[in-house]
C-alpha positions in Angstrom: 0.0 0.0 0.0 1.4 3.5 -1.0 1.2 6.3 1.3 3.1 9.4 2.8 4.5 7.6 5.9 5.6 11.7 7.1 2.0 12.8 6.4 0.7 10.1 8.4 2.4 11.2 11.0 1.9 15.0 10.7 -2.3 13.8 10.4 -1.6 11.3 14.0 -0.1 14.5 15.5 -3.1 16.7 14.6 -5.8 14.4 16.1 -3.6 13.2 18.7 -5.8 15.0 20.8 -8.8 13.3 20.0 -10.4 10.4 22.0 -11.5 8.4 19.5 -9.1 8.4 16.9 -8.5 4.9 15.1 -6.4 3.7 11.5 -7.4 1.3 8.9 -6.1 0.6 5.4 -8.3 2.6 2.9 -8.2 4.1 -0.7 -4.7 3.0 -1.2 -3.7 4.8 1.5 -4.1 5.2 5.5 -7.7 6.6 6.8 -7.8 8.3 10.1 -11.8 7.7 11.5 -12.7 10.1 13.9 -16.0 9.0 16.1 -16.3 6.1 13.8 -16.6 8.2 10.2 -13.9 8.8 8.1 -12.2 12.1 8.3 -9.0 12.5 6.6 -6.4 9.6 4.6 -2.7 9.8 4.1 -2.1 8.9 0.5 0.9 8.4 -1.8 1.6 12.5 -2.6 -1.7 13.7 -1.3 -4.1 13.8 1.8 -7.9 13.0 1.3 -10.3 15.3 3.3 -13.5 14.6 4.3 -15.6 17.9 4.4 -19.4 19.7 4.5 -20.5 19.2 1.1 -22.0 22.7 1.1 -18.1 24.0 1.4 -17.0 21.6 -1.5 -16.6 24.2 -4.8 -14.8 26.7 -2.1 -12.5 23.9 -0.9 -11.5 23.2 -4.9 -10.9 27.2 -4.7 -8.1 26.5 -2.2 -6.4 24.1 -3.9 -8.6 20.7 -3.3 -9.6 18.4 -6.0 -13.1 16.6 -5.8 -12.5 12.4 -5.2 -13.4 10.6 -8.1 -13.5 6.6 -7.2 -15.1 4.2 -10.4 -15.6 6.9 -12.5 -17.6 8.6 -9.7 -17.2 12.0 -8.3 -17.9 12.2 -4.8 -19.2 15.7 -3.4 -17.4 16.6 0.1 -14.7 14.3 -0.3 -11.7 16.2 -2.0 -8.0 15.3 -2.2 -5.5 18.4 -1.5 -1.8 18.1 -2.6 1.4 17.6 -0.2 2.8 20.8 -2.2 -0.5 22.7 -0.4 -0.8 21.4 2.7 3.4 21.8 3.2 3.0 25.2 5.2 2.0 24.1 8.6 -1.1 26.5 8.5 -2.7 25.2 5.2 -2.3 21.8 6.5 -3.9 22.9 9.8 -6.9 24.5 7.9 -7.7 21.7 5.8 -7.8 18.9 8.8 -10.0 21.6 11.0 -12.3 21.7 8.2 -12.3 17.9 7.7 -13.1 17.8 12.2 -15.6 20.4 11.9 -17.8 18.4 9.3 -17.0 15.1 11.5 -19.0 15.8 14.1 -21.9 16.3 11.8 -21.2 13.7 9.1 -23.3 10.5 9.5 -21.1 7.1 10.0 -21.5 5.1 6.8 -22.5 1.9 9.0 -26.0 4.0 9.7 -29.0 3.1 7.7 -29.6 6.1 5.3 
């Protein structure tokens, strides 16, 4: 599995605050679930954010790029390059905005 072993880190760091923070291998990469709903993924060259849909053409206006998985495009999840999130507060702004849609996002386990 390819994935930014550094940016893991750097995303551990960030929640290492958080109670319930757990890792499992997803999209190629490492996902970080926050509360049980996936939040953010260390990738090979690019971090995956998980974010309010409503905020998802502003987010590509900073530099994210909409998750397309099958051919499908997936609204409110966007992946942001390394070369963005370098500067410690772009990379801070983009994993706040991933937390601050986690405590409203629904867990993918519940019945929609």
């Amino acid at each position: 599995m390819a994935y930014n072993e550094k940016l893991a880190g750097r995303i551990r760091q960030a929640l290492a605050h958080l109670p319930r923070v757990e890792e499992k291998k997803m999209f190629g990469g490492i996902a970080f679930m926050v509360n049980g709903k996936m939040c953010l993924n260390a990738g090979e060259g690019r971090m995956m954010c998980r974010i309010d849909p409503a905020l998802h053409e502003e987010a590509k206006g900073r530099g994210g790029s909409t998750v397309i998985m099958g051919g499908r495009e997936y609204k409110g999840y966007v992946h942001v390059g390394e070369d963005i999130i370098r500067p410690a507060a772009a990379f801070n702004y983009w994993v706040a905005l991933a937390l601050d849609f986690n405590g409203k996002a629904r867990s993918s386990r519940e019945k929609r």
